[in-house]
C-alpha positions in Angstrom: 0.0 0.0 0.0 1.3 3.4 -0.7 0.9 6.4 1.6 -1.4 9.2 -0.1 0.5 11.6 1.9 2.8 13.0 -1.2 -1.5 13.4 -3.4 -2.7 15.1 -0.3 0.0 17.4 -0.4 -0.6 18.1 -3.9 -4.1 18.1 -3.4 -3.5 21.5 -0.9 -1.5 22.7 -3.2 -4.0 23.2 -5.7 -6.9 24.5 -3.5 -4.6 26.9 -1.9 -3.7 28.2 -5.2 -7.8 28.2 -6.3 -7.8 32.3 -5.1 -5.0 33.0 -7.0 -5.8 30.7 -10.5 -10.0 30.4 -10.2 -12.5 32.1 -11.7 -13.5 35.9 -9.2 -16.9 33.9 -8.7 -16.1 30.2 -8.0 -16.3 30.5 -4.3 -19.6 31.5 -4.7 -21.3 29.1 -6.1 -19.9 29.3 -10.0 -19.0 26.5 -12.3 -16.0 26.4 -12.9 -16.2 23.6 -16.1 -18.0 23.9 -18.9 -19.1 20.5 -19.2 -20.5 18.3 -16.9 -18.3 16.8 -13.8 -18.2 12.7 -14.2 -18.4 10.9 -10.9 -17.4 7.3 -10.4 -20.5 5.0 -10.1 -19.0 2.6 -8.1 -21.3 -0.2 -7.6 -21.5 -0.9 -3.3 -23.2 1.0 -1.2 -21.6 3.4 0.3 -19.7 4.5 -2.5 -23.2 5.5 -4.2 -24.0 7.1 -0.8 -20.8 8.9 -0.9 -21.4 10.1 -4.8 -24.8 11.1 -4.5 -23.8 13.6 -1.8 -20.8 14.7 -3.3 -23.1 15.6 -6.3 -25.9 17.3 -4.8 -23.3 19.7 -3.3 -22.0 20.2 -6.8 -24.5 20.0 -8.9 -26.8 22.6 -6.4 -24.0 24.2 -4.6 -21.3 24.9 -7.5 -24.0 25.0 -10.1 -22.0 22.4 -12.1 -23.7 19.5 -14.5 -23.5 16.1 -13.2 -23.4 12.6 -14.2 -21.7 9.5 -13.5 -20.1 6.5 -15.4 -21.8 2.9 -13.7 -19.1 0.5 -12.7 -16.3 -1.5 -10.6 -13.4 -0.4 -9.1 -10.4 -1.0 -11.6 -12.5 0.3 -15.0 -13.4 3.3 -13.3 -10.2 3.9 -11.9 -8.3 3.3 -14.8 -11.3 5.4 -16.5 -10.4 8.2 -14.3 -6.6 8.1 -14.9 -7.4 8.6 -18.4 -9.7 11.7 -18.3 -13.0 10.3 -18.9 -14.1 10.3 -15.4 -13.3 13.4 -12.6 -14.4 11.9 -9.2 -14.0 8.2 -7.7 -15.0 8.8 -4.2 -14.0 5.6 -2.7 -10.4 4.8 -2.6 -9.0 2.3 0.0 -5.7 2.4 1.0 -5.7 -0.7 3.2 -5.3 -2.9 0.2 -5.2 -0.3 -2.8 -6.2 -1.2 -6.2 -3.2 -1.5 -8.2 -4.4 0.7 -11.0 -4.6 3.8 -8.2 -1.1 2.8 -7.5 0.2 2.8 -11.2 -1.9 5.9 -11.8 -0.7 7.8 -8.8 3.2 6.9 -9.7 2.5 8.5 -13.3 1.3 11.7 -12.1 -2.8 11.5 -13.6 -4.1 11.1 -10.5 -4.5 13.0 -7.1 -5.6 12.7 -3.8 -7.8 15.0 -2.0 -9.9 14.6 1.1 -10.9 11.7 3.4 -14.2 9.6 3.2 -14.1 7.8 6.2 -10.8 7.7 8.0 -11.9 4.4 10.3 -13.3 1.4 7.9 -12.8 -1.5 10.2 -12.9 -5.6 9.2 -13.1 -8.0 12.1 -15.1 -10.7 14.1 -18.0 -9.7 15.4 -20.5 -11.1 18.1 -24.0 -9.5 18.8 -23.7 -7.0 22.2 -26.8 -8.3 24.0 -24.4 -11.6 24.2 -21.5 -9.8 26.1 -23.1 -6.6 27.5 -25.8 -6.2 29.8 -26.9 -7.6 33.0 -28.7 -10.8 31.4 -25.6 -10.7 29.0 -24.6 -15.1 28.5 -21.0 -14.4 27.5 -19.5 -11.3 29.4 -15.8 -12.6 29.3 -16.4 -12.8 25.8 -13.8 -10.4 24.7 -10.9 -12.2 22.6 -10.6 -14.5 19.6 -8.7 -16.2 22.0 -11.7 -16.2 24.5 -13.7 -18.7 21.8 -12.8 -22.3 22.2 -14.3 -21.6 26.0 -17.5 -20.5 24.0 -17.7 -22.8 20.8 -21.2 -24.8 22.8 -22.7 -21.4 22.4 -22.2 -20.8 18.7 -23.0 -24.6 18.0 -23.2 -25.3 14.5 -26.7 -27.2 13.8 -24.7 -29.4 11.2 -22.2 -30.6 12.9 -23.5 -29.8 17.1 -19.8 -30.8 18.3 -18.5 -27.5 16.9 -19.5 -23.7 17.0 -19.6 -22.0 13.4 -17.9 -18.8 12.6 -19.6 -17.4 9.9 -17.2 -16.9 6.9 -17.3 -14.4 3.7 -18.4 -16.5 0.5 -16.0 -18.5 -0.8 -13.6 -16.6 -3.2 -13.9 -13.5 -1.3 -10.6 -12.0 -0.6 -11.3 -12.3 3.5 -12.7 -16.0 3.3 -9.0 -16.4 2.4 -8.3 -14.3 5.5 -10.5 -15.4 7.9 -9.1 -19.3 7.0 -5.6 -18.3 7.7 -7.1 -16.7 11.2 -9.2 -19.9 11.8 -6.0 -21.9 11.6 -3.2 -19.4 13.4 -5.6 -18.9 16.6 -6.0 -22.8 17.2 -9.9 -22.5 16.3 -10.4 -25.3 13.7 -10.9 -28.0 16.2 -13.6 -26.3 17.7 -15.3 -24.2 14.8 -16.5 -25.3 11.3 -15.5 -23.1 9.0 -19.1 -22.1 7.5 -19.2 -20.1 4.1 -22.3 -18.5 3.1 -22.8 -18.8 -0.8 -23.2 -15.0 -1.1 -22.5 -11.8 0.6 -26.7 -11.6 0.9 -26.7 -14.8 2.6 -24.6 -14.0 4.9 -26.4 -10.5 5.8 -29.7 -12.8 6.2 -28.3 -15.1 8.9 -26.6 -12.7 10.8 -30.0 -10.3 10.9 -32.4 -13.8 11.3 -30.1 -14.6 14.9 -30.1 -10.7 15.5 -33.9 -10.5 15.5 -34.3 -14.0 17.5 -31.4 -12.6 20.1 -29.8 -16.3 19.1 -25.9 -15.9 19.5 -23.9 -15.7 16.0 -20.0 -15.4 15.6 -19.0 -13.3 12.0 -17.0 -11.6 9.7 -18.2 -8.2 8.7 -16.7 -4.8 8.0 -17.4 -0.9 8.4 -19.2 1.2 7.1 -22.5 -0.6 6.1 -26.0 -1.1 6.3 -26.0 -3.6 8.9 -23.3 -2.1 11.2 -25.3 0.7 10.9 -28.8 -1.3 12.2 -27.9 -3.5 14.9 -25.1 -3.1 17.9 -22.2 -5.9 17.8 -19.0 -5.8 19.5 -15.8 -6.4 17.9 -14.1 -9.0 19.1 -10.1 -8.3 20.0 -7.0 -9.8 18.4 -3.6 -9.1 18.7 -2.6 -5.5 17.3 -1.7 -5.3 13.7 1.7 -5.8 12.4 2.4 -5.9 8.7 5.0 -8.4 8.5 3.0 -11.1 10.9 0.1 -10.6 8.4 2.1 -11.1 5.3 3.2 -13.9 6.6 0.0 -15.2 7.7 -1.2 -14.2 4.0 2.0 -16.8 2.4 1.9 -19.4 4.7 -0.5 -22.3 4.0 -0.8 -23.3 8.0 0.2 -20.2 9.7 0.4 -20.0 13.1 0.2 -17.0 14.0 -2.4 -13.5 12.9 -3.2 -9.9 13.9 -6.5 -8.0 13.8 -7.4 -6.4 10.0 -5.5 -3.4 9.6 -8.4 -0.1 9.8 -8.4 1.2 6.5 -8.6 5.5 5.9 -10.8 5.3 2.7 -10.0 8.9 0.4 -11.3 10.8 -2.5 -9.2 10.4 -6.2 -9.1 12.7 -8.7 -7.9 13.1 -11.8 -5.4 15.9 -11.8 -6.3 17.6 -15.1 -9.8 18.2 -13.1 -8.5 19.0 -9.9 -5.9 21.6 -11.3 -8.8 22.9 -13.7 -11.5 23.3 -11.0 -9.7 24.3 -7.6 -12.7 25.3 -6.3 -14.3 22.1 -6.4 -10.7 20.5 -5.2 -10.9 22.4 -2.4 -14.4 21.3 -1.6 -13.6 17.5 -2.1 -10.5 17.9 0.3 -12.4 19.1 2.6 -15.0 16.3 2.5 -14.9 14.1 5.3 -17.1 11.8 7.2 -16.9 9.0 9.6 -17.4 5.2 9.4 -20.2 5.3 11.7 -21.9 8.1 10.8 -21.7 6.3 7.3 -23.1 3.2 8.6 -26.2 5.0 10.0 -26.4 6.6 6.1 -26.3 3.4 4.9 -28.8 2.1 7.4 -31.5 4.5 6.5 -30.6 4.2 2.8 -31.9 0.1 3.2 -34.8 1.2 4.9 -35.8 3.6 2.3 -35.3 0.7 -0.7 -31.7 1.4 -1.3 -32.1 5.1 -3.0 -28.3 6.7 -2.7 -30.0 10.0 -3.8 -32.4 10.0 -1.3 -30.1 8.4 1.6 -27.8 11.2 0.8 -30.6 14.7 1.1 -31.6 13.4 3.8 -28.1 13.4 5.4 -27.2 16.6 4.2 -31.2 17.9 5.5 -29.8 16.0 9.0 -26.4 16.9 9.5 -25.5 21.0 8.1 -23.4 21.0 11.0 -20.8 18.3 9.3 -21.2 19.9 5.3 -21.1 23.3 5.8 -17.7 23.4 7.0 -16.7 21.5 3.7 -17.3 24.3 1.5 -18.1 28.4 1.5 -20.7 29.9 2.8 -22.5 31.2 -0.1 -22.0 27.3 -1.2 -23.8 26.4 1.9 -26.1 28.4 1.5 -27.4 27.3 -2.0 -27.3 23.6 -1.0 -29.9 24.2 1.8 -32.0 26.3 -1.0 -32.3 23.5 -2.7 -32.8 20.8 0.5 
């Protein structure tokens, strides 16, 4: 993984040059392309949370044309290197795409602000099972802690075990989570269960949430269902690069650390970012939490999975947090048109 540290540099760069090199008006609320900005239309969640706000300021706050290209990750990166798209508002720098690597060392792309700083990947238990006066499992705190609890996550299939409930098989942290299974002494006492997909998995963890049955996981932050239900993370041993690439080469590891937290940022493409400054300056300053995108997330599966709509009514519920992202004539148009 590369540090964006040298991007974000740049990226300040440029909007502290925007008074100097914009347009007299840009701070207020003008355009400063004459075309439409192209957003990434990453295909996950909270990436399409993520965009829709980002455009609303734009498009209502900047008076700028919007649109966005559908896709995955890699196209739209690589789409994004070559000019054809402005915006990807989901970068992770946990485990970077290696197009945004390539891209970044040739100089077409930038970084600018911060989407979430604090996207977490762990094992998760529900808190009613640890927390609480009626709690079942309050020295449940470790992955160490689980071959004392493994009767209390019994798998139906095979009762002389407790299941830990895996990512799909072929999932980058199925591969993971194995490796963990193995380094923490747990495969004598856990089946290793894979859901077939990422739905299924969502489906049995919210079917023993709303039975208050006890379920052991993997899941991540920010989403939908973090952003629903309370679960506590269970802890592991700090992270350290070079136990985890070991862990990742070794084919019976014995030894893991918890997932490193990923900061999530904003790419540009640089031709955009040095011809708008204004609207650099706006998407450096853009910045939210995991949680806070969770509970975004959250309201946006209640509401039938509208990013559009998940995302007014975040910026109708939360000025406080935008407003400080861009000027206040800016603001000031974006809660004209909320």
């Amino acid at each position: 993984m590369t540090s964006p540290s040298s991007a974000l540099a740049l990226a300040g760069a440029i909007a502290l040059s925007s008074l100097a090199l914009g347009p007299a008006s840009a701070a207020d609320g003008t355009c400063e392309l004459d075309r439409p900005v192209m957003f990434a239309g990453l295909d996950y969640q909270s990436a399409a949370f993520h965009t829709e706000v980002a455009k609303f300021i734009t498009e209502h706050g900047y008076d700028c044309a919007v649109d966005d290209l559908p896709g995955s990750t890699i196209p739209l990166i690589n789409g994004m290197a070559r000019g054809d798209i402005d915006i990807v508002m989901e970068i992770w720098t946990a485990n970077p795409a290696q197009a945004w690597v390539d891209a970044q060392e040739r100089g077409e792309v930038v970084a600018l602000g911060t989407t979430f700083p604090d996207a977490e990947e762990g094992w998760y238990v529900p808190t009613y099972l640890v927390e609480g006066g009626e709690a079942p499992a309050p020295n449940l705190k470790r992955a160490s802690d689980l071959p004392e609890y493994a009767a209390m996550f019994e798998d139906p299939e095979e009762p002389s075990k407790g299941r830990f409930y895996n990512c799909p098989a072929g999932w980058q942290c199925e591969i993971v989570n194995t490796k963990k299974l193995t380094a923490y002494g747990l495969t004598s006492s856990y089946t290793n269960f894979r859901p077939g997909t990422g739905a299924a998995l969502v489906a049995a963890v919210e079917s023993a949430y709303l039975r208050k049955n006890p379920i052991l996981f993997y899941y991540w932050t920010p989403t939908a269902l973090m952003g629903k239900y309370d679960f506590v993370k269970l802890q592991e041993p700090e992270f350290n690069q070079e136990i985890w690439d070991e862990m990742l080469e070794s084919d019976d590891p014995d030894a893991a650390t918890a997932y490193p937290v990923s900061k999530v940022i904003i790419g540009a493409n640089k031709t955009f970012a040095e011809s708008a400054p204004e609207l650099a300056k706006f998407l450096t300053a853009y910045s939210m939490t995991s949680k806070m995108t969770s509970a975004a997330l959250a309201d946006m599966e209640d509401n039938g999975g509208d990013a559009a709509v998940a995302a007014e009514a975040f910026l109708k519920a939360n000025e406080d947090v935008w407003s400080g992202w861009v000027p206040q004539a800016v603001a000031d148009k974006v809660k004209a048109a909320l």
